[in-house]
N, C-alpha and C positions, 0 to 999 in steps of 0.2 A: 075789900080791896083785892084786887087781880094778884095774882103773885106774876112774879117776871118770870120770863120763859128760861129754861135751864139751856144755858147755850151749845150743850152738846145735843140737846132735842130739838135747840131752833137750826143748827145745821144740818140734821137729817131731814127737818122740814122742808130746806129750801132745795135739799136737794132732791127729795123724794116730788115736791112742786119743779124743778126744771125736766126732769124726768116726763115727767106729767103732759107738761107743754110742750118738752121736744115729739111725743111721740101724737100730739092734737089733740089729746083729751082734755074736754071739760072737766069742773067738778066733777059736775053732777055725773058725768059718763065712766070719769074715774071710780068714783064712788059707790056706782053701781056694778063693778066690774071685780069691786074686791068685795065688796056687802058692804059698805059703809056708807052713811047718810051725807050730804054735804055738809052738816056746821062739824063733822064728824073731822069730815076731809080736810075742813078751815083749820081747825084746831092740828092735828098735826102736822100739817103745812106752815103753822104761824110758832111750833116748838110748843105750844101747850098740850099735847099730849106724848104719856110713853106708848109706842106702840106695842105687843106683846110677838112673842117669836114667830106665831101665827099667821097674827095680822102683818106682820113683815114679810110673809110666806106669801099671803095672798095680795098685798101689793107687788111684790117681785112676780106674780102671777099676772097679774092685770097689766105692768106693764112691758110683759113675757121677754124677763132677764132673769139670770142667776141672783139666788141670795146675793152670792160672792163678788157679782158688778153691781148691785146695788153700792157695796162698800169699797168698790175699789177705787174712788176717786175720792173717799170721804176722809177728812182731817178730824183729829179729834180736836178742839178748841183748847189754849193753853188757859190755863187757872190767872185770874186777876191777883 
């Protein structure tokens, strides 16, 4: 059975994918831009992956922002 997606990783997903789409990239161009594979790029886009500080580095790389505007519009999600 899937585990559900931890909802503080499904919103850096979605926001790491509007990022993504504001600047034209495909997955697959995304994906290639940081080293990562498409179902790579699904998964942390859909909250199923934690990214590591890294890989946060070379996303904020590929989509040539600071670490620190990657998170400047981000909420952390209140607890159920």
């Amino acid at each position: 059975m899937k585990e559900k997606p931890d909802k503080t990783l499904k919103e850096l997903g979605l926001l790491i994918k509007k990022l993504r789409i504001d600047k034209g990239f495909t997955a697959v161009e995304f994906g290639y831009r940081c080293e990562m594979d498409k179902p790579n790029v699904s998964r942390l886009e859909k909250g199923n992956a934690n990214p590591t500080f890294l890989t946060l580095i070379r996303i904020c790389k590929a989509l040539e922002i600071d670490l620190k505007d990657l998170f400047e519009d981000f909420k952390i999600p209140e607890e159920e």
